[in-house]
N, C-alpha and C positions, 0 to 999 in steps of 0.2 A: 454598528453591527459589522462586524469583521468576513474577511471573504472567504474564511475559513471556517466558520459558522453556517454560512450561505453553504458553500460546500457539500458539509455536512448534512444540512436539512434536502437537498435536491437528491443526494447520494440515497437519502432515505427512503426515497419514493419508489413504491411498490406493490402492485397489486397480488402479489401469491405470498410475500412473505410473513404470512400472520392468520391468526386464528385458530380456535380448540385443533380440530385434523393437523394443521401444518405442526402444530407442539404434540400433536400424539405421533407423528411421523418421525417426529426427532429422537422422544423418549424410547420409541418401538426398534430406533436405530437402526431405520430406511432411508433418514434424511439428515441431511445438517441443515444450520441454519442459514446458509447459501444455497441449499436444494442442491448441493453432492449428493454422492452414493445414489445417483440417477437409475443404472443398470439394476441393483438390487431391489431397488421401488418398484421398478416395472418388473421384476420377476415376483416378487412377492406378492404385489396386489393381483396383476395379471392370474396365479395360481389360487390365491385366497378365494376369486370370482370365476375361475374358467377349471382349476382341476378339481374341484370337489362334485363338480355335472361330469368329468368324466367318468373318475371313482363309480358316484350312487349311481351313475344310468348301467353299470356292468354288472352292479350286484346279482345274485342267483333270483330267479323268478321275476329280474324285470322284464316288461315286453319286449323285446328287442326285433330285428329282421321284418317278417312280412307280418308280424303282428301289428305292429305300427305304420303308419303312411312314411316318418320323417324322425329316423333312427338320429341321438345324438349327433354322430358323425358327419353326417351329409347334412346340419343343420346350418347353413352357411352365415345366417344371421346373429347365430350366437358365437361363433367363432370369430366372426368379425368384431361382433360387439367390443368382445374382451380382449380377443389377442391383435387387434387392432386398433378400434378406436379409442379403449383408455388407454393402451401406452400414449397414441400421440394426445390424449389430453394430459396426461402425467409430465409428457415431453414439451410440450405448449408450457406449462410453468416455468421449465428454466427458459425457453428462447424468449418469452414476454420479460421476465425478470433483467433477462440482458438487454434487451434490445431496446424496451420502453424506457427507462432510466436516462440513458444519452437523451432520449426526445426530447424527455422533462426539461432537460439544462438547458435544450435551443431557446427557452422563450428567455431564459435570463442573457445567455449568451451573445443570441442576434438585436437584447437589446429590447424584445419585443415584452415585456416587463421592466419597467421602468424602474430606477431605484429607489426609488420614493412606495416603492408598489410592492417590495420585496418582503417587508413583513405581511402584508396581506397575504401573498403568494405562499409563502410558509405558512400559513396558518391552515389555506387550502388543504394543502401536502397533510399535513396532521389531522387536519376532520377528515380528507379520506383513508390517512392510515388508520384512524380509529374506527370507519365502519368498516373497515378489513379486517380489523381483530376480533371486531362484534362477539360476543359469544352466544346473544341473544337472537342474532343473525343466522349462525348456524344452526340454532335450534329449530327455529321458524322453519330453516329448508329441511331439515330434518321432519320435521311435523309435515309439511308439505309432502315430502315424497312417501311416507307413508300414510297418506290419507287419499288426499289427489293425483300422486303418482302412481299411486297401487289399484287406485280405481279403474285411474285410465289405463293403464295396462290390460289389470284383467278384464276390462269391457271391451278391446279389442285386441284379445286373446290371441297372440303371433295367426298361425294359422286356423280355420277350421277343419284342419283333421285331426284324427289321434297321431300323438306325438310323444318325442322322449320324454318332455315332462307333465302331459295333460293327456287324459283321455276322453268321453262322454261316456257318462254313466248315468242314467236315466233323466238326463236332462240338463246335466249338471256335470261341469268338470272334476274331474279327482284328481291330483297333482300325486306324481309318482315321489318315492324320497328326492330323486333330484331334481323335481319339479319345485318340490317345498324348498329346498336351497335358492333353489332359482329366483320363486317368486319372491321368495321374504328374508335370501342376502345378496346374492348376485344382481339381482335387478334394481333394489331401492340402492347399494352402495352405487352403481354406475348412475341411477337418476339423481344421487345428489354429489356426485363428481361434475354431472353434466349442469346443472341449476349454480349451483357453485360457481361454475364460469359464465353463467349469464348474471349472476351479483356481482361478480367481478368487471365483469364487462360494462354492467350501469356505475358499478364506481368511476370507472373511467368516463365513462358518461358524462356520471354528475362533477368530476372532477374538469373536465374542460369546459363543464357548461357555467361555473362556479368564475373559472377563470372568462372565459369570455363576457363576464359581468365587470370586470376589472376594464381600469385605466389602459391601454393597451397603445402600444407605437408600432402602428403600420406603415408598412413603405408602399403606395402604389403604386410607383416605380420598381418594387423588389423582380428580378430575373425571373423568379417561379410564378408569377401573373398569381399570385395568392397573397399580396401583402407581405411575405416573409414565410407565411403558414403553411408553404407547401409544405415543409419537410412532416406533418403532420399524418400525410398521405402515405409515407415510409413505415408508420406505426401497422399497419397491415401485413406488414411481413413477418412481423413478433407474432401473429396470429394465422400463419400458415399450419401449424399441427392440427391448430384446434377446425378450421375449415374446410382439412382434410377428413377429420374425426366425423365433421357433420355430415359432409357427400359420403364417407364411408356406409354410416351407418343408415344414410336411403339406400346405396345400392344393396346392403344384405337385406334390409328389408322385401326391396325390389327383386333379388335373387328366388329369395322363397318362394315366391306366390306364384314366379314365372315358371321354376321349374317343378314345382309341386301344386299350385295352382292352377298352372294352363294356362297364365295370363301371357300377355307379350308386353313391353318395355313401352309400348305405344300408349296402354291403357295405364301407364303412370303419369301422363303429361301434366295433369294439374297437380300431384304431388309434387314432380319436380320443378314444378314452378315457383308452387308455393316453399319449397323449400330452398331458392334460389331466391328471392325476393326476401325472404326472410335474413339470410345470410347478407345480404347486401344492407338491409335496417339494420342489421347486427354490424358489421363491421362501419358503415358509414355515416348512418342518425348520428352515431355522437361526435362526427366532425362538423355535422349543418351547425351545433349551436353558433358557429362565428358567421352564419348567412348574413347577419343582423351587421356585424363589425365589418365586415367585406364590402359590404354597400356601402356604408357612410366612407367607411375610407374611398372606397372610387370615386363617389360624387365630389369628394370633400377633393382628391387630387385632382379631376376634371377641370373644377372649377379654379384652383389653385395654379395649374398647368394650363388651363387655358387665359386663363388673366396673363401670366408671364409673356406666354406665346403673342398675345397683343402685345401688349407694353415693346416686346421685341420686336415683332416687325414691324409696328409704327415709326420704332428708331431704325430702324433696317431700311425701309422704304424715305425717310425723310433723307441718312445718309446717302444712299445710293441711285434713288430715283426723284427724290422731288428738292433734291440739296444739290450741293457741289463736293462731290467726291472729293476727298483729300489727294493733293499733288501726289504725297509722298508715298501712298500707299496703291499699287496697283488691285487693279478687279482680279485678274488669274492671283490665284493664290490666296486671296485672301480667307484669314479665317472666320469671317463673321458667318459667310454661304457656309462653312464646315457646322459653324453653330446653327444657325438655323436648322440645317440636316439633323443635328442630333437633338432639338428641341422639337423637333416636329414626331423622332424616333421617341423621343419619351413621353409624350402625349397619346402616340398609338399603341404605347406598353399600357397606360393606365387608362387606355378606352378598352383594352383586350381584356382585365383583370377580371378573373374569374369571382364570382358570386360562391365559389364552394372551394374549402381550402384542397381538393385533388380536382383530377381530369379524369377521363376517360379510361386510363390506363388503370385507376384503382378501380374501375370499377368492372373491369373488364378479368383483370387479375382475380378479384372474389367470384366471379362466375367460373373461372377457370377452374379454382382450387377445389370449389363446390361439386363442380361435376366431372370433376376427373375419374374418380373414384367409380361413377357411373359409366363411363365411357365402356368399357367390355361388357357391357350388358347388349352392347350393343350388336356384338355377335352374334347374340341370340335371335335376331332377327333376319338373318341369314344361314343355310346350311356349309356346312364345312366346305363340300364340293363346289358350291356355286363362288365361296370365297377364294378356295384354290384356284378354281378356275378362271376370276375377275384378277387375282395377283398375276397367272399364267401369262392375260392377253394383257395386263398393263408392261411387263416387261419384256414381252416379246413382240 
């Protein structure tokens, strides 16, 4: 197998480039097949799902002003939705498409795929290109979000007041015309842009979980205390837009309720929890599957490193303490104490080796990105004056 074949197949690895939407994006001529013509996608789809609630909600005889509690305009969660968090899932496709591809090649590159292992590895790469092209895949989410996802929407219908696009009408909501856009094109296209990157997300899943079943050459010595597999922990930064997208769309949710609800940001706590816990399964589950290989390899270099470490200073102590030191060779200076020094330093690298290919830092970074977004809610919890006033005395 030529290294230029190899190449070829790792270069092909991709989770956004394929399936029916990504080939109606190209024909519709918002995309290329490298996901160019980025700015045009996100004006078009952005307007396809956000200007057409502006249009219907102005038409002659809709409710508008103190007719309604929660006029289009001031509706802060559908603004968000759209002119926010699908751009950065639209924009989440190219930084995952860049950024995941280099990752893919670390396992052949550091070696940590074997070459013997190489067509297996390709063949990975291909069964999860092929459930990315699915077409029966996207159908399936398509059936979903109009069945399940319309359900649950409209059973916990944004607010309970009259609204730009729902009112109560004897018991029962009516959706205005731009209510009916909303519920049945705005809302199902964003629920299967959003479900769409949780398939994506399990391909990557099943894709390292496929690999982690493989032959693999761990160093439990390697510098990143993860066998080699820290850089895997790096793959979280390809998936910045999309973590944005998700704290986004709690704080418009959180925004409504607070300023049209009367709630305060306090009585979100189990929301924001659970949607930080969630975020964290979501970006992290699919690096545990190597907990399994992280172990064997430390016990397996424990044991390994610590056999040597005897064998060594048995000969250490028989030269220098229970033998006759050599004439020729002085104690200062010698290099045997430097080696012992750095055999004792690589036995407490592969006693430190982490059981999970990141640290602290990834998991500290997805909380961050998750509730940034919510952070100015935070305001709301204080009035203006008390805030001026608290800035006043911190700098004077």
């Amino acid at each position: 197998m030529s290294r230029a074949h190899n190449n070829k197949q790792l270069d092909d690895f991709s989770l956004v480039l394929g399936g029916p939407l990504f080939q109606f994006f190209i024909r519709a001529r918002i995309s290329t097949d490298t996901l160019g013509l980025l700015k045009r996608r996100l004006i078009v789809i952005s307007l396809f799902t956000w200007l057409p609630l502006l249009l219907l909600s102005l038409l002659p005889g809709e409710p508008t002003g103190n007719a309604i509690k929660v006029p289009f305009l001031y509706d802060i969660e559908v603004h968000i939705r759209f002119l926010l968090a699908l751009p950065l899932m639209l924009l989440a496709e190219l930084v995952v498409h860049n950024q995941l591809r280099p990752l893919i090649r670390q396992f052949v590159e550091r070696g940590i795929v074997v070459s013997e292992g190489l067509p297996q590895f390709e063949a990975i790469i291909g069964s999860a290109l092929r459930l990315r092209n699915s077409v029966m895949m996207e159908v399936l989410l398509i059936a979903l979000v109009l069945t399940v996802g319309h359900y649950l929407w409209s059973s916990q219908m944004a607010l309970g007041a009259d609204t730009w696009f729902s009112v109560l009408v004897d018991g029962s909501h009516r959706f205005s015309p731009a209510g009916l856009w909303y519920a049945y094109v705005s809302i199902p296209f964003f629920q299967f842009m959003l479900v769409r990157w949780y398939f994506r997300i399990f391909i990557w899943a099943r894709f390292l979980w496929q690999v982690s079943r493989m032959k693999l050459h761990l160093e439990p010595t390697h510098p990143d205390r993860s066998g080699g597999l820290g850089f895997l922990a790096d793959g979280i930064d390809a998936f910045i837009p999309l973590l944005l997208a998700q704290g986004a769309l709690l704080a418009g949710l959180i925004a409504d309720r607070i300023f049209y609800e009367e709630e305060t940001l306090l009585d979100f706590k189990p929301e924001i929890a659970a949607a930080l816990i969630f975020a964290l399964l979501l970006m992290l589950a699919p690096l545990c599957v190597f907990v399994s290989r992280l172990i064997q390899s430390k016990e397996e270099g424990l044991l390994e490193y610590g056999a040597l470490a005897s064998r060594y200073v048995c000969e250490f102590e028989q030269k220098w303490l229970r033998g006759a030191p050599p004439e020729d060779e002085p104690l200062v200076g010698t290099r045997d104490i430097q080696s012992l020094n750095d055999l004792a330093g690589g036995f407490e690298v592969v006693r430190g080796m982490r059981l999970f290919p990141f640290g602290k830092e990834a998991v500290l970074k997805t909380a961050v990105l998750v509730l940034l977004p919510v952070l100015p809610l935070a305001l709301t919890l204080i009035s203006l004056n008390d805030l001026v006033k608290r800035l006043v005395d911190i700098l004077l």
